[in-house]
C-alpha positions as CSV (number, residue, x, y, z in Angstrom):
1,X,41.9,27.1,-99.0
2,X,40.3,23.8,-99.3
3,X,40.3,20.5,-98.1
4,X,42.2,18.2,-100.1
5,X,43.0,15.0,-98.6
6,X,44.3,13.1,-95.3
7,X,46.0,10.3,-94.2
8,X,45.8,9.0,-90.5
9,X,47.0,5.9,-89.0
10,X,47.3,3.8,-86.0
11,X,51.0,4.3,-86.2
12,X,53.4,6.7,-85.8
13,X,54.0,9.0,-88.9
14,X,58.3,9.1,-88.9
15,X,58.9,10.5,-92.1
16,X,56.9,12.6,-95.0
17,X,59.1,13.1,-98.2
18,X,58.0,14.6,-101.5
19,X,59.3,13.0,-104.9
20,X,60.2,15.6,-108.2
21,X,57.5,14.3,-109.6
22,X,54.7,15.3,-106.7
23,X,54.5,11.7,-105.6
24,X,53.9,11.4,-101.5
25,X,56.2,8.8,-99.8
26,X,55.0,8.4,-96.4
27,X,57.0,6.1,-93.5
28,X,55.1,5.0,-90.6
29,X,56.0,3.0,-87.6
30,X,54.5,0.5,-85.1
31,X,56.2,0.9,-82.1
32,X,54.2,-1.8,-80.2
33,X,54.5,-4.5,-83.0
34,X,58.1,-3.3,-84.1
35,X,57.2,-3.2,-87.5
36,X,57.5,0.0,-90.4
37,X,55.4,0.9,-93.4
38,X,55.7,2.7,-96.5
39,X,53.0,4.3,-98.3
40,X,52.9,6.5,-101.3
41,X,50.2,9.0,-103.1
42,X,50.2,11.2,-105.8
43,X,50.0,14.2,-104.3
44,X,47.8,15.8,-107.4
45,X,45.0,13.8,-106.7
46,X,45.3,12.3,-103.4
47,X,45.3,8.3,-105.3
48,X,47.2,5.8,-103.2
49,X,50.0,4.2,-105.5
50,X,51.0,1.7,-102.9
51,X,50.1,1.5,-98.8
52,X,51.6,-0.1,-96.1
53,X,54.1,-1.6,-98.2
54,X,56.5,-3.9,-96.3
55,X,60.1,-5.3,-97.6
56,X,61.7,-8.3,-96.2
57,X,63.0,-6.7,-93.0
58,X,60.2,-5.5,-90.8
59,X,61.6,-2.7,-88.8
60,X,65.3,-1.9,-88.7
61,X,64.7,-0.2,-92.2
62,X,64.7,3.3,-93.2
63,X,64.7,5.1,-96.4
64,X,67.7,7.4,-97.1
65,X,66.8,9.7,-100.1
66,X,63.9,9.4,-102.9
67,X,65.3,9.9,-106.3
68,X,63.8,10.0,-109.5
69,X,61.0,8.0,-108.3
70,X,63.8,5.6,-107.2
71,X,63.3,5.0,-102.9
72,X,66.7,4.3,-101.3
73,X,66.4,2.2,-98.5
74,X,68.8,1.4,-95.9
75,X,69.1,-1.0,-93.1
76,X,70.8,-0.9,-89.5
77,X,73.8,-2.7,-88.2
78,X,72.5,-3.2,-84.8
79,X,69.3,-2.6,-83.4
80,X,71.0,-0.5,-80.7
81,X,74.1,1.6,-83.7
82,X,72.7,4.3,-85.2
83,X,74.6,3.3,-88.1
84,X,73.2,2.7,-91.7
85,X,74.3,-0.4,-93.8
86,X,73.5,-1.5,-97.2
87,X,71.7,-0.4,-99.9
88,X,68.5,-1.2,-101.7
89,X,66.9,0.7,-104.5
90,X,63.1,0.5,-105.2
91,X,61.4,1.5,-108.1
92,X,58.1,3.7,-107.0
93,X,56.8,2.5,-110.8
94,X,57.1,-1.2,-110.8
95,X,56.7,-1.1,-107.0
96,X,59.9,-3.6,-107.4
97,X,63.5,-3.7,-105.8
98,X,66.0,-2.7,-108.7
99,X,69.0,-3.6,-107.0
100,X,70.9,-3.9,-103.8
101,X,74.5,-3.5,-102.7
102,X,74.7,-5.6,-99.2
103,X,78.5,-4.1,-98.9
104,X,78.4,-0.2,-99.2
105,X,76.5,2.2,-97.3
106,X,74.5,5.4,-98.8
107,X,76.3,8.7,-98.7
108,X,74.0,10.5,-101.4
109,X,72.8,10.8,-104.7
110,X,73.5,13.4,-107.7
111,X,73.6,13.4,-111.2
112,X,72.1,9.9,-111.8
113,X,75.0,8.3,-109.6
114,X,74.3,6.7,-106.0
115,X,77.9,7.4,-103.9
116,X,78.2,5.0,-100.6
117,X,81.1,3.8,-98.9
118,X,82.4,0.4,-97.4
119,X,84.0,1.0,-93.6
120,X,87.5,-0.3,-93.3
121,X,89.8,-0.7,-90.2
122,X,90.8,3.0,-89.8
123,X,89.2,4.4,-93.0
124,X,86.3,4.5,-95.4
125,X,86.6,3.4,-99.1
126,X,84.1,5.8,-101.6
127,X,82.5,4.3,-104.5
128,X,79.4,5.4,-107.2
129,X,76.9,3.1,-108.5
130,X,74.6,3.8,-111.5
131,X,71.4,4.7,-110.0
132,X,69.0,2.5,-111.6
133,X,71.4,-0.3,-112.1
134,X,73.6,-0.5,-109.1
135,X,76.8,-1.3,-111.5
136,X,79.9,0.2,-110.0
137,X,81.0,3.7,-112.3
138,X,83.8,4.5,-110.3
139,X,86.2,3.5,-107.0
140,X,87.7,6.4,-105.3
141,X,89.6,4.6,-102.6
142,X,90.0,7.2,-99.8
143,X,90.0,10.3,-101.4
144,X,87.3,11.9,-98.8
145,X,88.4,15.1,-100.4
146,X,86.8,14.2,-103.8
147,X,83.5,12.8,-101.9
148,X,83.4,15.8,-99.5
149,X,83.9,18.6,-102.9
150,X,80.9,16.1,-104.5
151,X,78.5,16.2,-102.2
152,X,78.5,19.4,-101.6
153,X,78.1,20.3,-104.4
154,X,75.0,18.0,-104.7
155,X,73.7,19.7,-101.7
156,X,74.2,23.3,-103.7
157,X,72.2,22.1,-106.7
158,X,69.1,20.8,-104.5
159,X,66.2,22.5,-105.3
160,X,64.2,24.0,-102.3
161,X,62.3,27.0,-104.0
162,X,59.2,25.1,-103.9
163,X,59.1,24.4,-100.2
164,X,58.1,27.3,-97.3
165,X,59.2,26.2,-93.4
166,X,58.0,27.6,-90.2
167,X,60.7,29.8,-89.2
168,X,60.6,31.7,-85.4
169,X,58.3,34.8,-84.6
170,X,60.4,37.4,-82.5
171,X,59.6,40.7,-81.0
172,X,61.9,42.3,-83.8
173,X,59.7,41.6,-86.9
174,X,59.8,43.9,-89.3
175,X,56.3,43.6,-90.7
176,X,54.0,45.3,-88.4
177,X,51.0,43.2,-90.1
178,X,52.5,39.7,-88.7
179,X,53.4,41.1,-85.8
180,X,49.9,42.4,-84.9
181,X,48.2,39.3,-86.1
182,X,50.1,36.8,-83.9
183,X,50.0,39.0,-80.8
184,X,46.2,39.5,-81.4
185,X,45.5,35.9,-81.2
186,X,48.1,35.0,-78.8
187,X,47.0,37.3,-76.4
188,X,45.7,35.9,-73.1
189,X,47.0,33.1,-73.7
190,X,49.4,31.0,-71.7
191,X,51.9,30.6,-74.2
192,X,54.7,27.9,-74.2
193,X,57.9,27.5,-76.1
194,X,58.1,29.5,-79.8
195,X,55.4,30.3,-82.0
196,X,56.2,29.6,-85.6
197,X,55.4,31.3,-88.7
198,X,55.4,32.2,-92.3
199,X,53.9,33.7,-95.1
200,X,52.8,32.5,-98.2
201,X,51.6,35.3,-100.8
202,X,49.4,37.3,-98.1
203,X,48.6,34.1,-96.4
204,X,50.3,34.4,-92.8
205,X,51.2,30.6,-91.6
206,X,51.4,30.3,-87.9
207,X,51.1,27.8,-85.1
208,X,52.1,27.7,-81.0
209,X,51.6,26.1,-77.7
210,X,49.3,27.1,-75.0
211,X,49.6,25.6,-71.6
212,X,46.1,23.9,-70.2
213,X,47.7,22.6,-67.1
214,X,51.4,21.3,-66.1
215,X,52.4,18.9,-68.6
216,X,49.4,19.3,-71.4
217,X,49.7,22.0,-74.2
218,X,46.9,22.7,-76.8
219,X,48.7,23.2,-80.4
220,X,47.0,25.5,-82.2
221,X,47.3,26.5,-86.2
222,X,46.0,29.8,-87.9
223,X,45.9,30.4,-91.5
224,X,45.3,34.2,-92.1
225,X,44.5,35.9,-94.9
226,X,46.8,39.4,-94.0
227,X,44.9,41.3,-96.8
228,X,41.6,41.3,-94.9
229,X,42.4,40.2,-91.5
230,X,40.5,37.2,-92.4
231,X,41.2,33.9,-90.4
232,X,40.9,30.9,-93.4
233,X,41.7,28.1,-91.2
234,X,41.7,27.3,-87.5
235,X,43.0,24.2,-86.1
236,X,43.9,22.3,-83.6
237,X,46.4,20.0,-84.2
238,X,46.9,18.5,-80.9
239,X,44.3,18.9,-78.1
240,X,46.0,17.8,-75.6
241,X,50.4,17.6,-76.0
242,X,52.8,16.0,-73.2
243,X,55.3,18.2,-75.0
244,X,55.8,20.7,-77.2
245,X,56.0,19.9,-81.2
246,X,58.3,21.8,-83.7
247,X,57.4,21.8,-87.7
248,X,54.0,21.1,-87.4
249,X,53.2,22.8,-91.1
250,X,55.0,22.9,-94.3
251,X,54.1,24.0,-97.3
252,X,55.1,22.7,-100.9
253,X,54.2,24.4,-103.9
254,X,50.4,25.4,-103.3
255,X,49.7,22.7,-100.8
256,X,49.5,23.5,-97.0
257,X,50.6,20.2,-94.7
258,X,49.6,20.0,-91.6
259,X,50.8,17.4,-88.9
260,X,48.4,16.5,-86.3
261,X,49.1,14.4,-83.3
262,X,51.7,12.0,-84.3
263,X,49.5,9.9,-86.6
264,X,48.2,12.1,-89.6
265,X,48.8,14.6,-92.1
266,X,46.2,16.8,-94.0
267,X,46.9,18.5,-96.9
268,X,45.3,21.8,-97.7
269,X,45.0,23.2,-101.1
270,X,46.0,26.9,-101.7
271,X,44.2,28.4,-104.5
């Protein structure tokens, strides 16, 4: 395993999503300024495409999917609903807004069509736009039947072969290797809450919780080698947690990410 690259930031990471074609999309928040920021790397090479990129509204702004290198941004109602409202389509490429529907709301995106919906009195109205146009392809009035059959069958055909997630280590694990591994360098310690796991190849994943004193944890993260018994990577991710942190690794193809504090990622290359 090797070092690839990092980002860290003054503000809070909120949301890290991967593009089909590898490209890093990264949305950050400052809390104290109320303002968010979008960022975006190819994830090959580490080379920033565009950082701390801003659009016209400041904070109550979130993206909803990233599609074909198209971002799908959304804004909020209220600042206090948790609602979404509107769509706006950027173009990761020109670095441009393509379009933007101020009347529908995103639902989800699937065969090259964006599918949102307008909120009337009692009932919601479906619609699908042309991705990279926004021109309307087809009303579907209130047929939530339709929508429902539609997106999940968009849900079917995502891909997720490419991505590994922590899952939960219990007492009943079937492979004796893992099992021996994580008690090993658990042991003695004051553990708290679940430790997470999993493998890649013969490369055990794992991280967990140890309690310094009430109210601060140590989150820890061992990469392990399960051939040899030989520890690759040992990190701590947070010294020094109020609480305890779920998802603190993911891996995507042959890149390890790792989540420290609440203000950086670093990516690992597997080889």
């Amino acid at each position: 395993m090797k070092k690839h690259f990092s980002y860290k930031t003054p503000q809070q990471i909120w949301r890290i999503l991967i593009s089909d074609s590898d490209k890093l999309i990264l949305e950050t928040r400052d809390t104290n300024t109320k303002e968010v920021f979008f960022h975006c790397y190819e994830l090959e090479n580490g080379r920033a495409i565009f950082a701390n990129l801003q659009l016209e509204e400041k904070f109550w702004l979130g993206i909803e999917a990233v599609y074909k290198d198209i971002i799908f941004f959304h804004k909020f109602p209220k600042p206090d609903l948790p609602g979404h409202k509107q769509i706006i389509a950027f173009d990761i490429a020109t670095q441009k807004i393509l379009w933007t529907n101020s009347d529908l709301s995103f639902l989800f995106v699937n065969d090259n069509m964006v599918y949102g919906f307008q909120q009337g009195f009692e009932e919601r109205y479906f619609f699908s736009l042309d991705y990279l146009t926004g021109e309307l392809i087809k009303e579907f009035g209130g047929d939530y039947r339709t929508i429902n059959e539609l997106r999940n069958k968009a849900e079917d055909e995502k891909d997720w072969s490419n991505y590994i997630y922590p899952k939960i280590f219990t007492n009943d694990e079937s492979d004796l290797r893992i099992e021996k591994a994580i008690k090993t360098e658990i042991k003695n310690l004051a553990i708290e809450g679940e430790v997470e796991y999993n493998l890649c190849g013969n490369l055990l994943l794992f991280n967990f919780h140890s309690k310094v004193f009430e109210g601060s944890y140590v989150n820890k993260f061992i990469a392990m080698n399960l051939t040899n018994e030989q520890i690759l990577l040992n990190e701590v991710l947070n010294a020094n947690a109020a609480s305890l942190f779920t998802d603190s690794f993911f891996v995507y193809k042959n890149f390890l990410f790792l989540l420290r504090e609440k203000n950086e990622v670093s990516i690992y290359e597997i080889e």
